[in-house]
KEZA-421977 format. One record per residue: residue number from 0; residue in one letter; x, y, z of N, C-alpha, C, O in turn. Coordinates in Angstrom, 3 decimals. Example, Ala and Ser with C-alpha at 12.3 -4.5 7.8 and 13.67 -1.06 7.14 Angstrom:
! residues 2
ATOM   num   residuo       n.px       n.py       n.pz      ca.px      ca.py      ca.pz       c.px       c.py       c.pz       o.px       o.py       o.pz
ATOM     0         a     13.190     -5.690      7.800     12.300     -4.500      7.800     13.200     -3.300      7.800     14.236     -3.319      8.465
ATOM     1         s     12.850     -2.250      7.080     13.670     -1.060      7.140     12.900      0.030      7.870     13.409      1.138      8.039
//
This chain:
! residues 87
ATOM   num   residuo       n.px       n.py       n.pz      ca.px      ca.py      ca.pz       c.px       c.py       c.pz       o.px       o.py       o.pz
ATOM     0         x      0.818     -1.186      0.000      0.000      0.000      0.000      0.863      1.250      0.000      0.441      2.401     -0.114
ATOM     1         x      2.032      0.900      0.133      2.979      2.316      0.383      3.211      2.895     -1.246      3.351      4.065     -1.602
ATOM     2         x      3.200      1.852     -1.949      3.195      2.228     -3.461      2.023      3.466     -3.716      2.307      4.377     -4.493
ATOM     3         x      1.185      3.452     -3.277     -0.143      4.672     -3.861      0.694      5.781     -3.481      1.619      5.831     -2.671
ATOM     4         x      0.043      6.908     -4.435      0.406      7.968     -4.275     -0.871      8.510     -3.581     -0.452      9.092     -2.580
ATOM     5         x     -1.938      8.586     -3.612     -2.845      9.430     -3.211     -3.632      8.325     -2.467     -3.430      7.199     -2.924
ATOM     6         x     -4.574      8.408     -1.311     -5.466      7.778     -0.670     -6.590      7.926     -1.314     -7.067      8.941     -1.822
ATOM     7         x     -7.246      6.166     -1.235     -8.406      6.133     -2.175     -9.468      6.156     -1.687     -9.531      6.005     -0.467
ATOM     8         x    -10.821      6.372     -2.542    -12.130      6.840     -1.563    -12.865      6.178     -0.964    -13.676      6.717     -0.211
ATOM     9         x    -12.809      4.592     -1.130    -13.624      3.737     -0.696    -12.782      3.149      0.581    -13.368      2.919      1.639
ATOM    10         x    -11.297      2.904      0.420    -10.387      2.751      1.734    -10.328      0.758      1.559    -10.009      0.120      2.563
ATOM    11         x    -10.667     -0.021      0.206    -10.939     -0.850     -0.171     -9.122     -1.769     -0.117     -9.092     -2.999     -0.166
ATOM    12         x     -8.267     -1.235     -0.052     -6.750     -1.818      0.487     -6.689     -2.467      1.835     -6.934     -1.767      2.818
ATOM    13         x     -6.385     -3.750      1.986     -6.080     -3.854      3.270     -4.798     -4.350      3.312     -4.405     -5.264      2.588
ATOM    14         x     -3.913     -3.592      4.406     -2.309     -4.503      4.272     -2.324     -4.883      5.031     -3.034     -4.439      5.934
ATOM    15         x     -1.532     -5.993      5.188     -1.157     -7.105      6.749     -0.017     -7.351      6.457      0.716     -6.758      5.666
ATOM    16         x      0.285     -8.701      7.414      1.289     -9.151      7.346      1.977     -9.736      5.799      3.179     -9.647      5.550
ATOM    17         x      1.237    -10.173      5.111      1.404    -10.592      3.741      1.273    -10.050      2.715      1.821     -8.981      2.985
ATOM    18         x      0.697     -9.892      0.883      0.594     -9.087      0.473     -0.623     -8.556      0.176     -1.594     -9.226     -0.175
ATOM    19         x     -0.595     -7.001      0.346     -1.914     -6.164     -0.051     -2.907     -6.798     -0.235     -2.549     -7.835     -0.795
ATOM    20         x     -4.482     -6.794     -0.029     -5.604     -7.687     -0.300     -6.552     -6.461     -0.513     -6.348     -5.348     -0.027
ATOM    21         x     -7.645     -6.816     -1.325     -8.674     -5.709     -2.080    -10.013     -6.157     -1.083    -10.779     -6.958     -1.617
ATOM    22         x    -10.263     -5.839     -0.079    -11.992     -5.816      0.441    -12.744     -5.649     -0.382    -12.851     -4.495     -0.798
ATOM    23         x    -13.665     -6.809     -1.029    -14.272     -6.827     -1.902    -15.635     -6.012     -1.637    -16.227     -5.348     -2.487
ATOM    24         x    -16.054     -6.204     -0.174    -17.198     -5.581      0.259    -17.172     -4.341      0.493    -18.231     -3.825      0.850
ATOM    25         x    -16.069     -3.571      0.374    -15.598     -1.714      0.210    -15.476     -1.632     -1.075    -15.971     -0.595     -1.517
ATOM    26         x    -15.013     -2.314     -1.852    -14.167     -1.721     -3.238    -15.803     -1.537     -4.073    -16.794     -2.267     -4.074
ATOM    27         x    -15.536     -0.333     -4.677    -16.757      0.208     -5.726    -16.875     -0.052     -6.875    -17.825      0.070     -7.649
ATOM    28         x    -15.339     -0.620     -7.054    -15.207     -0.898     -8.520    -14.457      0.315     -9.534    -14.253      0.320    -10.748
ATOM    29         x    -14.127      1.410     -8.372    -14.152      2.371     -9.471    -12.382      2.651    -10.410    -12.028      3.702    -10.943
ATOM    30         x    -11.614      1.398    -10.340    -10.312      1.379    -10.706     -9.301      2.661    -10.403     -8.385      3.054    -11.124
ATOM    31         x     -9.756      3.225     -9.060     -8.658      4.263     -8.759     -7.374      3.663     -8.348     -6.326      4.257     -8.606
ATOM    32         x     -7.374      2.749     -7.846     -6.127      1.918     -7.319     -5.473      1.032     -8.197     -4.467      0.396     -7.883
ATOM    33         x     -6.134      0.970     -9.496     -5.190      0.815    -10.896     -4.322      1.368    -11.073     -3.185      0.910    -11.186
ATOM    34         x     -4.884      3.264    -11.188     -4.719      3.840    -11.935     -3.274      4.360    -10.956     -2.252      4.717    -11.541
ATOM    35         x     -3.333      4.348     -9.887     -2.467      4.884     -8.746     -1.568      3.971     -8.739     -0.434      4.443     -8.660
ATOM    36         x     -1.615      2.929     -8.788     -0.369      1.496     -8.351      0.559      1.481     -9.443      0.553      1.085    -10.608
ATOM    37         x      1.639      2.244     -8.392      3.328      2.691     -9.424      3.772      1.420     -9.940      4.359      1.353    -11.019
ATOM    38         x      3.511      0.351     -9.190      3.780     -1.231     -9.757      3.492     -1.591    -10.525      4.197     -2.293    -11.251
ATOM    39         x      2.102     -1.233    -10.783      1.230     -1.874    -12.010      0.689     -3.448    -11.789      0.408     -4.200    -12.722
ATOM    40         x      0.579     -3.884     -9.995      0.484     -5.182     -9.507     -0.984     -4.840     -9.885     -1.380     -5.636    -10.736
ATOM    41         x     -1.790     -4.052     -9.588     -3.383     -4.420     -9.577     -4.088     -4.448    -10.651     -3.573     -3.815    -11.573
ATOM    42         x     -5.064     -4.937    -10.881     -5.749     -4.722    -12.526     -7.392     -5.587    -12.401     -7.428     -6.791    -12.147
ATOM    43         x     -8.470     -4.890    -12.588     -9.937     -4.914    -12.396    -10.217     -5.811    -12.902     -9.809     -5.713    -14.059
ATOM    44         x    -10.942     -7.157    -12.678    -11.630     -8.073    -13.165    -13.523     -8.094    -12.650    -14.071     -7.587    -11.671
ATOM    45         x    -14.031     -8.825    -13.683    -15.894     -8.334    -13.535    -15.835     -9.036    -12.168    -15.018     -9.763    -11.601
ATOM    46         x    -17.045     -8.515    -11.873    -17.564     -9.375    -10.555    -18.531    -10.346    -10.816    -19.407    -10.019    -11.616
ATOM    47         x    -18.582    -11.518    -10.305    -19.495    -12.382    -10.441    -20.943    -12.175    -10.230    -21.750    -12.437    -11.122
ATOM    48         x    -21.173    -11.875     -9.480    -22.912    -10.983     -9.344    -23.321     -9.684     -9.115    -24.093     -9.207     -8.284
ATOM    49         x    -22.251     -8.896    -10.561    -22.909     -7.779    -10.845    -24.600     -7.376    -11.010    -25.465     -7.932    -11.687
ATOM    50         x    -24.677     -6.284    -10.181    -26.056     -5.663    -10.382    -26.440     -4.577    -11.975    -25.886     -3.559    -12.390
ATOM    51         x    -27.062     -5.004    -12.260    -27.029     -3.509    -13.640    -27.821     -2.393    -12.910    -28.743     -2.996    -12.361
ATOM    52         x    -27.902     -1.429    -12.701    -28.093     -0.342    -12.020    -29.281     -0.051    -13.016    -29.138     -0.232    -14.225
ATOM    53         x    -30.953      0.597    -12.231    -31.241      1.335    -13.201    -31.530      2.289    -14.156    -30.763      3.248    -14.081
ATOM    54         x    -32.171      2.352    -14.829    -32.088      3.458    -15.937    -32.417      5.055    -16.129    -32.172      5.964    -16.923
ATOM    55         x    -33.263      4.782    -14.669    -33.928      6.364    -14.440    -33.965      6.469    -12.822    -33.486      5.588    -12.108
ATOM    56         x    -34.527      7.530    -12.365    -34.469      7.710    -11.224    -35.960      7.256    -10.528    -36.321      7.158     -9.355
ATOM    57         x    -36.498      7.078    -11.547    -38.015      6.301    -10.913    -37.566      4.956    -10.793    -38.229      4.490     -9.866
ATOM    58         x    -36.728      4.003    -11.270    -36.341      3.248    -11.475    -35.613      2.763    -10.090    -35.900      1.821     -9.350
ATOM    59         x    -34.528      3.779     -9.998    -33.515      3.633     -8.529    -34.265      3.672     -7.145    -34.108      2.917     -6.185
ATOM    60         x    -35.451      5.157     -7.335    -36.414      5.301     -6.314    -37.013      3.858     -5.714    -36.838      3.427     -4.574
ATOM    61         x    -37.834      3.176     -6.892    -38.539      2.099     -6.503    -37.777      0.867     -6.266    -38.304     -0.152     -5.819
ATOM    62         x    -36.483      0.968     -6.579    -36.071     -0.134     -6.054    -35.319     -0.225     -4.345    -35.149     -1.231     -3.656
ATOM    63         x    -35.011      1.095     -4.060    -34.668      2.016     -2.875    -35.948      1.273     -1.816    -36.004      0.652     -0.755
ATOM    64         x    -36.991      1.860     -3.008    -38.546      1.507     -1.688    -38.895      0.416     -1.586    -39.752      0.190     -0.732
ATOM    65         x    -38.377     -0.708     -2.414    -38.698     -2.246     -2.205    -38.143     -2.720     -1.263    -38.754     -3.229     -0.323
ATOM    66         x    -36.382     -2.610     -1.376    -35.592     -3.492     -0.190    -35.580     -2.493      1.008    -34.879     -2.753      1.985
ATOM    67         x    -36.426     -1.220      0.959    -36.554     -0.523      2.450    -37.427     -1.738      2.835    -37.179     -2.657      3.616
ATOM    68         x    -38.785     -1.432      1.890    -40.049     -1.353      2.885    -40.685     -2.693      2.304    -41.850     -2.796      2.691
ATOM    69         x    -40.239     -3.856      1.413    -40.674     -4.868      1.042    -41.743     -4.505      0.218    -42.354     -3.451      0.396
ATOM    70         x    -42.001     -5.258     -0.626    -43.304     -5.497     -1.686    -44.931     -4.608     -1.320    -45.494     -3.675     -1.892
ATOM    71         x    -45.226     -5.295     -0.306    -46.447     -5.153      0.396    -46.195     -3.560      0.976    -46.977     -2.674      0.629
ATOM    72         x    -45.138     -3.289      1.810    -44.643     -1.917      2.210    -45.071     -0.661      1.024    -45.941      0.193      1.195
ATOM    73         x    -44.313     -0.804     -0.040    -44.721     -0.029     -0.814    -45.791     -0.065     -1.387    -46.192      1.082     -1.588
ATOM    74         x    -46.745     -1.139     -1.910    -48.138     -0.600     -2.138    -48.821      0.296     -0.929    -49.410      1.370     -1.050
ATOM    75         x    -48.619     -0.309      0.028    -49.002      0.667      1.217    -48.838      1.736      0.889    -49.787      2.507      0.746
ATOM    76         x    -47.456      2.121      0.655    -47.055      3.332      0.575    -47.702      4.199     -0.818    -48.318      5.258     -0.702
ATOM    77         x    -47.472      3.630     -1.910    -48.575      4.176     -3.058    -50.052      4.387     -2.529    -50.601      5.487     -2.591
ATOM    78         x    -50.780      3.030     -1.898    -51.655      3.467     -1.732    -52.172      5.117     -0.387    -53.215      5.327      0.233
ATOM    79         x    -51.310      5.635     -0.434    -51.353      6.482      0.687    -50.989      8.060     -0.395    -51.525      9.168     -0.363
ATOM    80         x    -49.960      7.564     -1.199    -49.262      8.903     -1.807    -50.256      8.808     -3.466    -49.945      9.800     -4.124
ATOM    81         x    -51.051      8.133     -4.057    -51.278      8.172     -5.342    -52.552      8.495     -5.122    -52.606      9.230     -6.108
ATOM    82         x    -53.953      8.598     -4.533    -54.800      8.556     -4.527    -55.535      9.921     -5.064    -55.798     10.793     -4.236
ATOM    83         x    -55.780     10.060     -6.082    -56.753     11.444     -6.569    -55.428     11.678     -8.183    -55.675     12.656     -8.889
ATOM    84         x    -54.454     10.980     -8.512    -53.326     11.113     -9.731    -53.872     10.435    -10.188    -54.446      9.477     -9.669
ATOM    85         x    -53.845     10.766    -11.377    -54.031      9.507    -12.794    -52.761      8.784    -12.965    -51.674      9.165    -13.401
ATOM    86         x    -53.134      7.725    -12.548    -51.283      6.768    -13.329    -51.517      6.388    -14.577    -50.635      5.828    -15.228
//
């Protein structure tokens, strides 16, 4: 880790006794610690159960309000906020 020049934003490096290891459950993915490693030891491979992110912000919203408030949660919740709108 002494190789980086700049500290990265997720903090996804861990050093120990052995060599450097990537916390998979911090790292964002966002290849700053590629781009920084004077060695050139690190280099980004896919992740096995990538999410595809989605496409709009109604999109991100409702999926935000599912794993808050579960399935049933959010009709609740529509049924409280939609009533008198045309959908």
């Amino acid at each position: 880790m002494r190789h980086l020049r700049r500290p990265l934003p997720a903090d996804a490096l861990r050093a120990g006794d052995g060599p450097t290891r990537v916390d998979l459950d911090r790292c964002i993915g966002c290849g700053l610690c590629v781009s920084t490693c004077s060695t050139g030891a690190l280099s980004l491979r896919p992740r096995q159960h990538a999410s595809v992110p989605p496409k709009g912000l109604a999109g991100l919203y409702r999926g935000i309000t599912v794993d808050r408030f579960g399935v049933l949660g959010t009709a609740r919740i529509l049924g409280r906020v939609l009533p008198g709108r045309q959908v």
